[in-house]
Structures are given as structure tokens and as C-alpha cells.
C-alpha positions as CSV (number, residue, x, y, z in Angstrom):
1,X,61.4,198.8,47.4
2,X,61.1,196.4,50.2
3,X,61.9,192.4,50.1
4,X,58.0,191.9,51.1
5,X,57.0,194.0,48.0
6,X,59.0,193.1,45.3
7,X,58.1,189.6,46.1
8,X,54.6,189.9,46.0
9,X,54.6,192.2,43.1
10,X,56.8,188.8,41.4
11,X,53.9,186.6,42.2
12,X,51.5,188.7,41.1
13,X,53.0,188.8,38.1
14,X,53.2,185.0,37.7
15,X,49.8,184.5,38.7
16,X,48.5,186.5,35.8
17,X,51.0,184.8,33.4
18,X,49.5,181.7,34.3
19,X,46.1,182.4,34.3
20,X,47.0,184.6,30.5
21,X,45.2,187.7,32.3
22,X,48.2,190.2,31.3
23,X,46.2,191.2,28.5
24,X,43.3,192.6,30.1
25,X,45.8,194.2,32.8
26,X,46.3,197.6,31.4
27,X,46.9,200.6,33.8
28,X,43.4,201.9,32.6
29,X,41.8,198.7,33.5
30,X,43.5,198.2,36.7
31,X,43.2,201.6,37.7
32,X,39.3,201.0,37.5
33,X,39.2,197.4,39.5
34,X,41.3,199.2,42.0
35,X,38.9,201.7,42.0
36,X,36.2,199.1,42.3
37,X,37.7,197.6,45.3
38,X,38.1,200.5,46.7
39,X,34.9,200.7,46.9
40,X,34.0,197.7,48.0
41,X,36.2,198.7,51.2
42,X,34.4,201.8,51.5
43,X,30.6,199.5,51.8
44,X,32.0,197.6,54.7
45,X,31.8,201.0,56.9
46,X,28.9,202.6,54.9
47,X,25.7,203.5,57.5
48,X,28.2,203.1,60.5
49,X,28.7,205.7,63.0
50,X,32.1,206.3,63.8
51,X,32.3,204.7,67.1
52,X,31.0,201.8,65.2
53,X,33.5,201.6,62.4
54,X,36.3,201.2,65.3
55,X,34.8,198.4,67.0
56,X,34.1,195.6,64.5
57,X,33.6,192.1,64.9
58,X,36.8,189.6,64.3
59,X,34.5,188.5,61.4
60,X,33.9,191.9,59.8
61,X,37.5,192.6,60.2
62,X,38.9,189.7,58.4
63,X,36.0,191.0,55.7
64,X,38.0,194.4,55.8
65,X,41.0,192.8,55.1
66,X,40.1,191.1,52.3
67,X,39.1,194.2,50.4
68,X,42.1,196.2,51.8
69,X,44.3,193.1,50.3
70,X,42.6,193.4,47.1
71,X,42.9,197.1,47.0
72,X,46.7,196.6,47.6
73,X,46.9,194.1,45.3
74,X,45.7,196.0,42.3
75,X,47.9,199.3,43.5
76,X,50.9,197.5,43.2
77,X,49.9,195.6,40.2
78,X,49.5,199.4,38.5
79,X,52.6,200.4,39.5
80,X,54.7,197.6,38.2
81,X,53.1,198.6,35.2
82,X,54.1,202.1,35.0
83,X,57.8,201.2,36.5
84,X,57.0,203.4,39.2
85,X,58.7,202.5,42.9
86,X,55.6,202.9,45.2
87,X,57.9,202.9,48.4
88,X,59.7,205.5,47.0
89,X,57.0,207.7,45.2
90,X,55.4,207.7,49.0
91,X,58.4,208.4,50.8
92,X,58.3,210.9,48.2
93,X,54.9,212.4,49.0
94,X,55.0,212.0,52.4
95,X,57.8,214.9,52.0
96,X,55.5,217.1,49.9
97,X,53.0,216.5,52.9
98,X,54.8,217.6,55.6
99,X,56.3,221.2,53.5
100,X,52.3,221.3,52.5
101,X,50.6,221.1,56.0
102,X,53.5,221.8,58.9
103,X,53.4,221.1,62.4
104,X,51.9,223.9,64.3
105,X,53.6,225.1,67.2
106,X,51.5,225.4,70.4
């Protein structure tokens, strides 16, 4: 896993230490507020055409980001969990990708 990662993932972890939140922080749970944020991400483009949902304002943008940080944040937080590498299991399925849906010729 990458430098970036595993040093967020350590500060995730010592932000929940601190704050005693590891024991609400099962996979199920987190799971579920990733699911949440998800979400939340989705309502930002929710009644926008699609021309529209590529041309947002700098302010809805930074909205964007927000939820796509928080959806990142509880991914990796569920993956630390389950001791699974989430560089590697997408390298991984990226693979299974490309052998499922190949480049066709022209």
C-alpha cells in the first residue's frame, strides 16, 4: 500500500483512539456510514442532467469533495479492519476487469 495511504489509514486510527470511537467501529457499522456517505455523494448530483453534473460551481465542488473524502475515509477505515490491502485487492480487480470485459478490436 502506498506511503499516502498507510498514513492516513494511521491517523485514522489515532483519531478514533482518541476520541474512544473504536468500539462503535465495527465493519458492519462502518460498512453502513460508508454506505450513508455514499449517499450523501450521490444527493449532490440528484435532479441534474448530465451536462450539469460536469459543470459545477467551485463551491459545489469543494461540497463533492467533502462527501468523496468521507466516503474514502470510511472505505479505508473498513479495510484496516478486515486486514485487507485495498491498493492491492484493486490492482487485483482491475485484472478480473479487463479478462471480464476485453478490449474490442475495431
Amino acid at each position: 500500500m502506498t506511503n499516502d495511504l498507510q498514513s492516513l489509514i494511521h491517523a485514522l486510527r489515532d483519531f478514533a483512539q482518541a476520541r474512544e470511537w473504536e468500539q462503535f467501529h465495527s465493519p458492519k457499522n462502518l460498512a453502513a456510514a460508508l454506505s450513508v456517505e455514499a449517499a450523501e455523494l450521490l444527493e449532490h448530483f440528484q435532479w441534474l442532467t448530465e451536462a450539469q453534473s460536469r459543470e459545477l460551481s467551485p463551491d459545489k465542488t469543494a461540497e463533492v469533495g467533502a462527501e468523496a473524502a468521507d466516503v474514502l475515509l470510511y472505505l479505508l477505515q473498513l479495510t484496516d479492519k478486515l486486514g485487507i490491502d485495498l491498493v492491492a485487492a484493486a490492482r487485483a480487480k482491475m485484472l478480473i476487469n479487463a479478462q471480464k470485459y476485453p478490449v474490442r478490436g475495431p
